[in-house]
N, C-alpha and C positions, 0 to 999 in steps of 0.2 A: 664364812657363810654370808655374812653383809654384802663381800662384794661379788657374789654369787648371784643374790637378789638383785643387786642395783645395776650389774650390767645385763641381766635377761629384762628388767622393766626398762629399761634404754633402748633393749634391741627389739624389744615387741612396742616400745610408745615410736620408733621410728620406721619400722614393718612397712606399716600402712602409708609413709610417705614414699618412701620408697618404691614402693607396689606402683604407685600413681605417678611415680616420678615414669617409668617405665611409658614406653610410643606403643600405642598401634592404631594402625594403618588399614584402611577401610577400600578395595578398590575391587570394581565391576570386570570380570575377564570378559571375553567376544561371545558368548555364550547367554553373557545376562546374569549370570550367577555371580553374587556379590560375596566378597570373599573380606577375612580377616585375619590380621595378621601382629606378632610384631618385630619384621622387617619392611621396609618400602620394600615391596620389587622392584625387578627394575625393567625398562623399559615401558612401563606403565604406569599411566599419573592416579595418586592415590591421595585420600583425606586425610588427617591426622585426626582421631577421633580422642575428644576429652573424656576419660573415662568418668571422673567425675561427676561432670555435668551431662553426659551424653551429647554435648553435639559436635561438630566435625569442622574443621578448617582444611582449605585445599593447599595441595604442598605449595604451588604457588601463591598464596596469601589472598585467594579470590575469597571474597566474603557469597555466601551461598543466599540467594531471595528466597524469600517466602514464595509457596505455592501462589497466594492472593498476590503478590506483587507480576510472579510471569504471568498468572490470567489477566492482568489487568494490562499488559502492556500485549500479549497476545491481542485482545479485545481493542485496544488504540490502532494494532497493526492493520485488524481485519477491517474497521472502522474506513481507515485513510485507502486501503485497496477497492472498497465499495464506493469510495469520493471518487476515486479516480474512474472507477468503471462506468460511472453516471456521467462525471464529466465528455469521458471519451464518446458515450452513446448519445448526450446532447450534443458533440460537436460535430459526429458523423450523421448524425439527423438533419444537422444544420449546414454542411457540406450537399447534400443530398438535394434539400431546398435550394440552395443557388445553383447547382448544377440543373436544376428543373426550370428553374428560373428565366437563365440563362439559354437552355434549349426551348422557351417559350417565347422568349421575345428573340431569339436569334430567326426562328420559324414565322414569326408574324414580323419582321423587319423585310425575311426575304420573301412574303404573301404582297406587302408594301411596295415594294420596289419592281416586283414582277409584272403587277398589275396598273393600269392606267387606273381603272375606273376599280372601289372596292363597294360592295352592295353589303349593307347592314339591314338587320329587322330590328324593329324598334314600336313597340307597342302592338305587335302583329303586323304592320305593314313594312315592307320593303321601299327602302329608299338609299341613295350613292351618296358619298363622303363628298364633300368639295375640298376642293384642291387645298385650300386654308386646313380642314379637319386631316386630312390627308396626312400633311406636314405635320401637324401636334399629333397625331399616334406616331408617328414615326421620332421625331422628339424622344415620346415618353420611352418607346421600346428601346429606343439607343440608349436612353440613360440606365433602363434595365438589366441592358446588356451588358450597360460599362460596370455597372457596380455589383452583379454577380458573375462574371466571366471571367474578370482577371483575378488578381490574386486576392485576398481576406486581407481589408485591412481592419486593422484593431477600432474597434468601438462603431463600425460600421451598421445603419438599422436597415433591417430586413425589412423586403415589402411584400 
């Protein structure tokens, strides 16, 4: 009878390792319905879920983030995509202006050169450039020209 009692308290104190020793396997079919199991299926990747502790390892040994860790790097993402969209709408603003630029003094280089005599108002009266003033707007609009018509160079200031 002794050894009646001492192998049933053997095979019930070792049950419950046993039980636990046991796999199952946690995986979502195409459907969204999350299923369990204890086989992997196969040709679908599934969790190994710690019955114990309740939580799950992926058969590939991918450690699983915390919800707060993908919001927080969701939120870095959305962050660095709004940098760039400001970026890009200051640099197409700023394209925009030398292109204006550029068809402003291009327009008053060829008013310059068309014209012998150019008539300005100035304090309400009308009065003609001399030849000397003539020269320094035409100057200033070439340099206008040169510096928004060809290409952006880096650290270049706007006028």
């Amino acid at each position: 009878m002794n050894r009646k009692i001492l192998l049933l308290t053997v095979l019930m104190a070792a049950a419950p390792g046993l039980a636990s020793s046991a796999s199952v396997y946690k995986w979502t079919d195409e459907n969204g319905v999350t299923h369990f199991g204890d086989r992997q299926p196969t040709g679908r990747n599934a969790e190994q879920v710690n019955v114990r502790s309740g939580t799950s390892q992926g058969t590939a040994g991918a450690q699983r983030r915390s919800a707060q860790e993908q919001l927080g790097e969701l939120q870095e993402q959305q962050a660095a995509e709004q940098q760039k969209r400001e970026e890009s709408a200051v640099e197409e603003a700023r394209r925009k202006q030398r292109e204006a630029n550029c068809a402003t003094a291009r327009s008053n280089l060829e008013v310059i050169n068309s014209n012998a005599r150019i008539r300005v108002e100035e304090n309400g009266e009308t009065r003609y450039l001399t030849p000397e003033e003539i020269e320094q707007q035409r100057q200033k609009f070439q340099e206008i020209a040169d510096e928004n018509c060809g290409p952006e160079q880096e650290g270049s200031s706007e006028r």
